[in-house]
C-alpha angles and dihedrals in degrees: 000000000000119000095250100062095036079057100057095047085058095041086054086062095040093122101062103070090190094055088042082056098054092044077049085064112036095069148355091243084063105035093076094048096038094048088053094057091042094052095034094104110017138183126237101156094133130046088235090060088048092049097058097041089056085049086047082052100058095053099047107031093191093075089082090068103052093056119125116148122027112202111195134143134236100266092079091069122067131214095233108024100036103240135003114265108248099061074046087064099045093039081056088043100063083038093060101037094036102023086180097055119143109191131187112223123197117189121192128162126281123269100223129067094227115114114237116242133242114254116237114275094246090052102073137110124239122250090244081058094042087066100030095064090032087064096083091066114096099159122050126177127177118197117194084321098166107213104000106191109257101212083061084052099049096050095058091101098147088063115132087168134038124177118189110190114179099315139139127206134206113274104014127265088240086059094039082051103039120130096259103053110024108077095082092049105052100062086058108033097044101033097105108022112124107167118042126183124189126183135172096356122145108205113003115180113256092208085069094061095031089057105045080094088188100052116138099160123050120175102199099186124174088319133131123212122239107201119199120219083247102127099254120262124273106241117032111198122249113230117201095198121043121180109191133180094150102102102176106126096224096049094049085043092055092047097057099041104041116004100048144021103229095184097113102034106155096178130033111186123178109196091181111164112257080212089053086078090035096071105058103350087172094059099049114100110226099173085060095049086055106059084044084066094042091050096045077045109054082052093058119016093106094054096029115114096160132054130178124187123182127179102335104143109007102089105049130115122294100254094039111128105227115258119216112222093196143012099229090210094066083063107079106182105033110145103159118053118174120175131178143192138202101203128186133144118345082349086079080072089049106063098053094055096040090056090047091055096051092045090049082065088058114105108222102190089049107030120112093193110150097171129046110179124171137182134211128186110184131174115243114235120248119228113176138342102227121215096268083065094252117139123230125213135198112259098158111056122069119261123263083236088070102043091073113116091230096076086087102058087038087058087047098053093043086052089056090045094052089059088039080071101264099138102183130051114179117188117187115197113181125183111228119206107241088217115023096199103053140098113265140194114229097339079138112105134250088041126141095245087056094065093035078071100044087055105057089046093053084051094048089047086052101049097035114027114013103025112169118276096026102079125067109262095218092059118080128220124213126193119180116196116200106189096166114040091193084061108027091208104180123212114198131219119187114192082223086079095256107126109193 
């Protein structure tokens, strides 16, 4: 049987390592590709695993080769010394047998509460080799890591990605930038990153992302900028995809004006938390998150082709008016438009009107949309709690989102859009359980009462929004039902007629 074709049976069972181990022992034909798909994450998060894969190493110098993620924890790096010597000597192991490695590490804390020891002062690594074994690294990413040390930081030089999830360093990135001390380090340790993500994060210097002059991706989560008195750089650098869910004014201000050059962004993605409104929807300022979508906005709206929207208005309270973040039409090439909506109590009113009012600002003799997507989260309605204790909810009748007046004028507007050249409309709806915790009655899908509900959705979405002769035929129109949210079981509408 030729390779090919033996290659492609063991890569249809790649994600069952167990299964990959025993194809790794029935011939040698297997054992390569099985053993790629094996070693291809590993985990080193103890000196003792490092220990035997080097050791597995030795004795089968290809495994090098089939490395991708590296998954290790932070007592392999030192606070002095960098990192501890025996993930050196692996690090300069796959350097000496791959020298154009390019590895993925992913550090997390460690899993016991015993400190890790300091190595002997005469065990240690110099800083030439430091940087030397750190150099097969390309991809860092640092997950709620407290005190990472910062000389193991700062040798990382061959990075293209960095991710910096809540995480601290020692000592801390606004020492290791200050004025005094950051301007030899910034030529060599920013120099090739292309892709930065930063999460959780008060205070992150705004000279590191203003001088990773090739910088394209920048991930901006729940973080606040500290900016030094330092003049700004030169020469911003001018990302092409931007994914935001900080909406202080001033952050998002200080961003635009001083830490990036937003003139050629291609993607703005907003991954704000559904449950960020959830907690205290009275006290979010939506006037304020707004005009931190109008600011990010006026910088971008001539270069932007993708634009994604979560959970800006609908949770606001019942007598809100609903604020536009953008005039669609200001955006010229806009091809991609995703909105979503987390929608609960009187909220399920808003988010009709509030779509109706954002699609009345596309210009539909100008637009080049060619994919419409929205998401709806919407609390099943409880009916009755039985005697065993177990809830009911209301599967039969249609939801409040879908009563609102609006839906017409919405159908009419994604009929015009579907001959404007905007050939896929996607629509989400997912149940949400009104108390997570609780016992519920067939919430287990498939159940009859979930497509009880499906149904009476698809009839509402052909009387009401895609009745036959107004759509393009040549668009297609996707509804995705999501009954049980445990299971997430979809039911699929296409506008064509073919129910799936």
């Amino acid at each position: 049987m030729p390779q090919e074709i033996l290659d492609e049976i063991v890569d249809n069972g790649g994600g069952d390592i167990a299964q990959m181990g025993n194809c790794a022992l029935v011939c040698r034909s297997l054992r390569s590709r099985s053993q790629k798909h094996i070693f291809r994450v590993i985990n080193i998060d103890t000196t003792e695993r490092i220990i035997q894969l080097v050791n597995l190493i030795r004795k089968n110098s290809l495994i090098p080769k089939y490395l991708h993620v590296v998954h290790t924890s932070s007592q392999q790096f030192l606070p002095i010394h960098g990192i501890d010597t025996e993930l050196a000597s692996f690090l300069l192991l796959i350097r000496r047998l791959v020298p154009h490695s390019s590895l993925w590490m992913l550090v997390t804390p460690h899993r016991s509460d015993t400190p890790n020891p300091h190595p002997d002062p005469m065990n240690h690594i110099s800083p030439q080799l430091l940087l030397y074994c750190l150099s097969v690294v390309t991809r860092l990413e640092l997950d709620r890591v407290p005190d990472f040390p910062a000389v193991a930081l700062l040798n990382f030089r061959n990075l293209s990605h960095l991710s910096y999830i809540h995480t601290t360093t020692h000592p801390t990135l606004l020492t290791i930038f200050s004025p005094q001390r950051m301007y030899p380090l910034l030529p060599s340790f920013f120099r090739s990153i292309t892709s930065l993500e930063i999460e959780k994060i008060a205070r992150f210097p705004g000279i590191l992302i203003s001088n990773c002059h090739a910088l394209t991706h920048l991930i901006f989560v729940n973080t606040t900028l500290w900016i030094s008195e330092v003049a700004a750089v030169s020469s911003r650098p001018q990302i092409t995809h931007l994914t935001v869910s900080t909406f202080d004014l001033e952050t998002i201000k200080t961003l635009v004006d001083t830490v990036v050059d937003l003139s050629r962004l291609q993607q703005l993605d907003d991954k704000t938390d559904f449950n960020h409104f959830e907690e205290d929807p009275l006290s979010t300022n939506y006037d304020e998150l707004n005009q931190c979508y109008q600011y990010l906005l006026s910088e971008s709206k001539y270069s932007l082709t993708y634009l994604v929207i979560f959970g800006t208005i609908t949770d606001s309270p019942e007598n809100a008016a609903p604020l536009l973040p953008c005039n669609l039409s200001n955006i010229p090439n806009l091809a991609t438009l995703i909105l979503g909506f987390n929608c609960v109590d009187s909220d399920q009113m808003n988010a009709p009107l509030y779509l109706h009012d954002i699609l009345q600002t596309v210009d539909t003799g100008t637009t080049r949309i060619k994919l419409f997507s929205i998401q709806f989260n919407i609390l099943l309605e409880l009916t009755f709690t039985d005697e065993d204790g177990l809830i009911h909810l209301n599967f039969t009748d249609l939801p409040l989102l879908f009563s609102h007046g609006s839906w017409t004028d919405i159908g009419r507007v994604l009929s015009d859009l579907s001959y404007k050249g905007c050939t896929q409309f996607n629509v989400t709806i997912c149940c949400v359980l009104p108390e997570a915790t609780a016992a519920y009655k067939h919430i287990v899908s498939p159940s009859a009462e979930g497509r009880t509900l499906c149904a009476v959705i698809f009839r509402w979405l052909d009387e009401s929004i895609v009745p036959e002769g107004l759509f393009n035929p040549a668009a297609k129109f996707k509804v995705q039902v999501c009954p049980d949210p445990s299971s997430m079981t979809t039911k699929e509408y296409i506008v064509r007629g073919t129910r799936l």
